[in-house]
C-alpha positions in Angstrom: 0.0 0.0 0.0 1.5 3.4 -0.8 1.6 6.2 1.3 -1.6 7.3 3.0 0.1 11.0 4.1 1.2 12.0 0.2 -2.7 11.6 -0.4 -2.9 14.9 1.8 -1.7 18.6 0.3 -1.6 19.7 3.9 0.7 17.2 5.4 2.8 17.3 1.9 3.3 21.2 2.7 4.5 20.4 5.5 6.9 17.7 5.2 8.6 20.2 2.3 8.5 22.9 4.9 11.1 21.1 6.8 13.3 20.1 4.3 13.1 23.3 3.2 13.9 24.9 6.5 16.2 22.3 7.3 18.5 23.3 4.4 18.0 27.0 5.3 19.3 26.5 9.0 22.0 24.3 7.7 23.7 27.0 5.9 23.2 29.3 8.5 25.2 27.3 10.7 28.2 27.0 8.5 27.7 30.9 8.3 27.8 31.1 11.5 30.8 29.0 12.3 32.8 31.6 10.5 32.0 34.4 12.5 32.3 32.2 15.8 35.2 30.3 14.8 37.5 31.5 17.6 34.4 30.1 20.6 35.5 26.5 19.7 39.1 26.9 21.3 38.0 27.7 24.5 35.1 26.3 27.1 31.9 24.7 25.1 29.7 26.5 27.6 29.9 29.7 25.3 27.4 31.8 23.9 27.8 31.1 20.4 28.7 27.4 20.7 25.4 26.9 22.7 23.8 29.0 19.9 25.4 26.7 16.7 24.7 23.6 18.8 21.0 24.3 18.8 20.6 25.5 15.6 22.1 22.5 14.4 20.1 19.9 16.8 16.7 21.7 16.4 16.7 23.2 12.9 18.8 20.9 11.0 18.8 17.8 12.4 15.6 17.5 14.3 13.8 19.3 11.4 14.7 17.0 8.7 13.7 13.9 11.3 10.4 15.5 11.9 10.0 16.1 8.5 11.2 12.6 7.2 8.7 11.4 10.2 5.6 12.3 8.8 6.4 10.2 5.9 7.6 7.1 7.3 5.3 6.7 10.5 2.7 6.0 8.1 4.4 3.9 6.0 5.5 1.5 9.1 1.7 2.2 10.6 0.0 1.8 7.7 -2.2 4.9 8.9 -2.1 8.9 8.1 -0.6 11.2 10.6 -3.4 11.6 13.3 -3.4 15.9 12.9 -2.2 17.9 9.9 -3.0 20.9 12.0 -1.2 19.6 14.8 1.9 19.3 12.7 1.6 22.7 11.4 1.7 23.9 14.8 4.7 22.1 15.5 6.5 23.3 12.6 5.5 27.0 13.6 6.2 26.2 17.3 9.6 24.7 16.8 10.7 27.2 13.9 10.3 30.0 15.8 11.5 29.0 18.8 15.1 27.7 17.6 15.2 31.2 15.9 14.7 33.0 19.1 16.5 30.5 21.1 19.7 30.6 18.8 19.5 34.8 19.0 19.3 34.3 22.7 22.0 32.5 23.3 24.4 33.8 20.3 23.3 37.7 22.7 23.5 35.3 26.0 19.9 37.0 26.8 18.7 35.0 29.5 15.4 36.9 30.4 12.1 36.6 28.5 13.2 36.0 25.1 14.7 33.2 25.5 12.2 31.7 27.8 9.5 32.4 25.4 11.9 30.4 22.8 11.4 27.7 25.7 8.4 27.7 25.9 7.5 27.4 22.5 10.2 24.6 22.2 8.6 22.4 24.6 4.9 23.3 23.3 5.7 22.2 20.0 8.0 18.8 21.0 4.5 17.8 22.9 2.5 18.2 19.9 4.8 16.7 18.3 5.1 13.5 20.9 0.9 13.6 21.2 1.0 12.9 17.2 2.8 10.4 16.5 1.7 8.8 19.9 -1.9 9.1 18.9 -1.0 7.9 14.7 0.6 4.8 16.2 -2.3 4.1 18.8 -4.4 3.6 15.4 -2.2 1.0 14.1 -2.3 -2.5 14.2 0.9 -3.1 13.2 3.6 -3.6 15.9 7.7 -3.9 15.0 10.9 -3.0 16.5 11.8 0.1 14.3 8.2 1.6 15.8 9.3 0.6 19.2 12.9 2.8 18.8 10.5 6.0 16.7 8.3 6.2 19.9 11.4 6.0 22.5 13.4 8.4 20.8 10.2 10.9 20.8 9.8 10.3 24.8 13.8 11.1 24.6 13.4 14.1 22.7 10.5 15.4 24.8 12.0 15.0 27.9 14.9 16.4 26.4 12.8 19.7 26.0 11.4 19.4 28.9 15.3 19.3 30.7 16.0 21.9 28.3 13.0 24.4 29.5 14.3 23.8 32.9 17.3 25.1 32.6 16.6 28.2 30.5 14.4 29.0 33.4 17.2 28.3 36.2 19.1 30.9 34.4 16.8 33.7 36.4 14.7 32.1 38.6 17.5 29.6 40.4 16.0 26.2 41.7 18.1 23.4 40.2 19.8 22.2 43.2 22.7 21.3 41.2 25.1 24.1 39.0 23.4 24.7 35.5 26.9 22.5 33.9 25.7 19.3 35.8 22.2 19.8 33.9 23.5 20.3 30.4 25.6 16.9 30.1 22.1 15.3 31.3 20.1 17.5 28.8 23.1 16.6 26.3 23.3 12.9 26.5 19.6 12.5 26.3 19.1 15.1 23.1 21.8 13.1 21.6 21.8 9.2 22.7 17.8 9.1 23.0 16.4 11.1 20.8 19.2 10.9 17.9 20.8 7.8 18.1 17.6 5.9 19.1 15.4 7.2 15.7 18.4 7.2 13.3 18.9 3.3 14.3 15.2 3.0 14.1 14.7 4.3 10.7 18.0 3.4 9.6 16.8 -0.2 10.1 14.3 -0.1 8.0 15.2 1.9 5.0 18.9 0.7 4.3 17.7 -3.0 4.3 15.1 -1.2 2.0 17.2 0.7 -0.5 20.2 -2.7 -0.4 17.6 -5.0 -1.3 18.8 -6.9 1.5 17.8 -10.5 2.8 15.9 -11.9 5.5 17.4 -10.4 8.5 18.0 -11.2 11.9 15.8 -8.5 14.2 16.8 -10.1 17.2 19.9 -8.2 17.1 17.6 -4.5 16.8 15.9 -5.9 19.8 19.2 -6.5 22.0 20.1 -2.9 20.5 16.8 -0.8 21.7 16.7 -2.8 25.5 20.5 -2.1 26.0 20.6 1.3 24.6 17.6 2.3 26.7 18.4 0.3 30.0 21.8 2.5 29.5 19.8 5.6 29.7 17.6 5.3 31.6 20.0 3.8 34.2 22.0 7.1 33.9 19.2 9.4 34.0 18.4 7.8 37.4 21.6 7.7 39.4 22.1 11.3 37.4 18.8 12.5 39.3 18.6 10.4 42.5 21.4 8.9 43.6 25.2 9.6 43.0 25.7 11.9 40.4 27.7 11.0 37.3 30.2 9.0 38.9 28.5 5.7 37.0 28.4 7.1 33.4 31.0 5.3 32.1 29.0 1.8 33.1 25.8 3.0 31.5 28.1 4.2 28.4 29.5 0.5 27.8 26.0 -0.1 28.0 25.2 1.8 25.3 28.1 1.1 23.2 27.1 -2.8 23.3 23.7 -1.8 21.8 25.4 0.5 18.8 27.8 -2.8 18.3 24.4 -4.9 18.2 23.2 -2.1 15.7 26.6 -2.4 13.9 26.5 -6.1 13.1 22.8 -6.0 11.9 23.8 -3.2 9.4 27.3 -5.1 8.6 24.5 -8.5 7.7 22.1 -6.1 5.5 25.3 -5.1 3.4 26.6 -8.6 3.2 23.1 -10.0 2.2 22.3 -7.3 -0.5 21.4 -7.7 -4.0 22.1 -4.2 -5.2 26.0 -4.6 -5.4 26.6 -1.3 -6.6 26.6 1.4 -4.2 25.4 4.8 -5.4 26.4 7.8 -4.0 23.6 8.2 -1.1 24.1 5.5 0.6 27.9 5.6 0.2 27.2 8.8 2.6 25.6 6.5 4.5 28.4 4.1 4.6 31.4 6.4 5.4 28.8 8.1 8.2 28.8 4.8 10.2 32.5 4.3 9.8 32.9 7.9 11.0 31.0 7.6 14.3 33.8 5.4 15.7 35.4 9.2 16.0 33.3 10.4 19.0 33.7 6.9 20.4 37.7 6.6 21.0 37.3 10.2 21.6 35.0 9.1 24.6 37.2 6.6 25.4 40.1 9.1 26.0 38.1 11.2 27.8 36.8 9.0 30.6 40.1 6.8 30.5 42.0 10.4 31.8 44.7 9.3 29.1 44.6 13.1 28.6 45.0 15.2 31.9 44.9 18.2 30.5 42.0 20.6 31.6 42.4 22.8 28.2 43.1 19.5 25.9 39.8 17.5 28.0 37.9 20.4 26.8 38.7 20.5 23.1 38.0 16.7 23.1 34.8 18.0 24.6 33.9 19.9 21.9 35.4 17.1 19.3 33.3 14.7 20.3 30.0 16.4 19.7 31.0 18.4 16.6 32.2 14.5 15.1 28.8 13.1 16.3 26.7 15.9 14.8 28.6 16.3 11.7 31.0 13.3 11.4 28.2 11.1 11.7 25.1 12.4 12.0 25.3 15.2 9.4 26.6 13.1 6.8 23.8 10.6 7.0 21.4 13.4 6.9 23.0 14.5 3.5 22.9 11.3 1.9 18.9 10.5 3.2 17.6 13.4 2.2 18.2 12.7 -1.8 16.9 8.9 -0.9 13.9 10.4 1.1 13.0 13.5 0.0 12.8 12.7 -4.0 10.8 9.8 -3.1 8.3 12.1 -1.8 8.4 14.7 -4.3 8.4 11.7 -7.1 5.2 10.2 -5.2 3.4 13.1 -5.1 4.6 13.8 -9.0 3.9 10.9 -10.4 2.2 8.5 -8.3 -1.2 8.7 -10.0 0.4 8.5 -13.5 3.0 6.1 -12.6 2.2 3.1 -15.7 0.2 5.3 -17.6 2.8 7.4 -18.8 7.0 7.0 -19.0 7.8 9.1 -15.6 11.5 10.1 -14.7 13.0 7.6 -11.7 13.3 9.4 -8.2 17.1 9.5 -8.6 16.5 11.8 -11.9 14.9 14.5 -9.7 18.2 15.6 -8.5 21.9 16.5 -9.8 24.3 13.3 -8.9 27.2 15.2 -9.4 26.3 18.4 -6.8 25.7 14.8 -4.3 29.1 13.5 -5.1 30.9 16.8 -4.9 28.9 17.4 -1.6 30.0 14.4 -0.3 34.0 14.9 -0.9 34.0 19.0 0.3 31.9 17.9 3.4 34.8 15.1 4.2 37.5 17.8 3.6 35.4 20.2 5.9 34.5 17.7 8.2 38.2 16.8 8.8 39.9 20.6 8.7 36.6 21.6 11.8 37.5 18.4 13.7 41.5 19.6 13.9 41.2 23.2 14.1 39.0 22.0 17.4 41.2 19.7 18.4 44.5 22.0 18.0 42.6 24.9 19.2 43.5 26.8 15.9 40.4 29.1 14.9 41.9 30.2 11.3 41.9 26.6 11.0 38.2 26.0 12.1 37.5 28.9 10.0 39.0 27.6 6.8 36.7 24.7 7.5 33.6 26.2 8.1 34.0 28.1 4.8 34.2 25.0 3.1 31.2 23.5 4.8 29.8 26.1 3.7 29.7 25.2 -0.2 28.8 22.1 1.0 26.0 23.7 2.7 25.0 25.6 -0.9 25.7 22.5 -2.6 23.0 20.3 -1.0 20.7 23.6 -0.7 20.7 23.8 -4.8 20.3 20.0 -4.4 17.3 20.2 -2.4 15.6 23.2 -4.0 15.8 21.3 -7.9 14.3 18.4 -5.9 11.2 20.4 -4.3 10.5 22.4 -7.4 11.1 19.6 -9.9 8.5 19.9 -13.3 6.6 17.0 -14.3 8.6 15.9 -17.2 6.2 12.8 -18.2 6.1 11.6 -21.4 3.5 8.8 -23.2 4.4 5.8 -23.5 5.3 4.5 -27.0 
């Protein structure tokens, strides 16, 4: 059965909203990093870090997830998003609240701008969780990729909800603990439960899709979604009401047995596939899970003290979240969105004509060659940012963020030719 959404203008609107958004924020960021570059060579707890860090967590990645959401939920529910209204008021809600949120930190305001950017934050993330919640309720159909969507939207709310908090503790103090304590907790959830948890749970299901792979063990997914979220949930507890963070590491190996679970599930749908040749999106998607063993020996060095070094602990700090947002995160992003996102556009195109007439293949709806040239300047980028932070150099970080920024254009152009593509049908012969 295709999919029930694409029937609907409204929810069509909006799932091109946040592409189209998404690509917006994403060149703001790399605009950004230029005129911030010398923040990344100091203490991450700085205005404009905390200002690119939600811009890129809220706007680009969370908005092409949302986006990408309202498409797949019903595909794996077999039933339409529950409110097309609702959605639009969490694209509204969420849009203008990172805006204000990102202007609030990048000023450091901490009075009622940036606790109205809170607050619509949070309103929209519950929409957003009442949604989906409510879309799923209506479905029959029960699998383990649904089972990691839904966590990783509990994640993300609570993530809001931690996030709210502390915005608020800035004038109105009543977080027992300081306001640094806070932010790891707000920052391992955002980024273990609400990212990691939906991009193994809809990576799960589309690569097998797109590799043609074989019948595949979900046994594995399963060990994968109880480890990852006993981890959690295990640190979020003794983080809140018991000894502090002195456990982490424990509930990290945790984790990192789930992602190795995840791993070797991945590693069996590339070994079983019957499309051999690898085209340029899902090499993205390749070199992305190769590149997230970055942040992890980072990790390692970081809470093995094989660095003592206050300054040095810091840049690895900041390392390991830049390499887990861009290194890994970012790049799947670029590659899925020409998978995803023509798809969509080609469904709602062609879907009723599809047989009737001879229609263009979703891949034709955008330039291969901007993807592939994307792909190499975001590597170079991704590398010169990850060493500049590292070396605390900020004409080096610079350099970088220039060239992610014509990566930035690059998949912008991509994503604009894809949205505005002209039916190009032809009859058959």
């Amino acid at each position: 059965m295709l999919k029930p959404s694409l029937r609907d203008n409204y929810t069509y609107f909006i799932i091109i909203a946040h592409y189209i958004s998404a690509a917006l924020f994403f060149l703001a960021i790399a605009i950004l990093l230029i005129f911030s570059s010398e923040a990344f060579i100091g203490h991450y707890f700085h205005p404009k870090i905390l200002a690119i860090t939600h811009i890129t967590t809220l706007g680009w990645v969370s908005f092409i997830i949302i986006g990408s959401l309202y498409q797949l939920v019903p595909v794996i529910s077999n039933k339409k998003i529950f409110s097309s209204v609702m959605s639009l008021f969490t694209y509204l809600c969420v849009s203008i609240g990172t805006v204000l949120l990102a202007y609030s930190f990048w000023t450091f305001n901490t009075g009622f701008l940036i606790q109205t950017a809170a607050g619509l934050l949070f309103i929209g993330i519950t929409l957003f969780l009442i949604n989906i919640l409510l879309t799923v309720r209506q479905s029959k159909e029960k699998n383990i990729e649904m089972d990691f969507i839904q966590a990783s939207i509990f994640w993300f709310w609570l993530t809001a909800f931690i996030g709210a908090l502390l915005v608020f503790n800035f004038q109105y103090v009543f977080l027992p603990k300081d306001h640094l304590y806070y932010l790891k907790i707000h920052a391992h959830i955002g980024l273990i439960g609400w990212f990691l948890c939906l991009i193994i749970g809809v990576s799960s299901k589309l690569i097998p899709m797109f590799l043609l792979s074989g019948k595949l063990n979900t046994n594995y997914l399963s060990y994968c979604y109880y480890l990852i979220n006993l981890g959690l949930l295990g640190f979020l507890i003794d983080a809140l009401f018991l000894n502090g963070l002195d456990r982490a590491p424990v509930y990290s190996v945790i984790i990192l047995f789930g992602i190795c679970f995840f791993l070797y599930f991945i590693s069996n749908a590339f070994k079983t596939r019957a499309r051999k040749k690898i085209d340029i999106n899902l090499k993205h998607t390749y070199i992305s899970f190769f590149l997230i063993t970055i942040p992890i020996i980072l990790w390692g060095i970081l809470k093995f003290k094989i660095v003592a070094d206050k300054q040095i602990e810091l840049q690895i700090s900041s390392a390991i979240v830049f390499s887990l947002l861009f290194g890994f995160i970012t790049l799947l992003i670029l590659g899925q969105t020409f998978k995803n996102l023509a798809f969509i556009v080609w469904l709602k195109k062609y879907q009723e004509i599809s047989g009737k007439v001879k229609t263009p293949l979703p891949k034709d709806l955008y330039s291969e060659k901007i993807a592939t040239l994307q792909l190499y300047l975001f590597i170079i980028s991704f590398i010169i940012v990850l060493y500049g932070i590292l070396m605390s150099n900020s004409v080096t970080i610079k350099l970088g963020a220039i060239s992610l920024m014509i990566t930035a254009i690059l998949y912008t152009i991509n994503v604009f030719k894809i949205i505005f593509h002209k039916d190009n049908s032809t009859p058959l012969v």
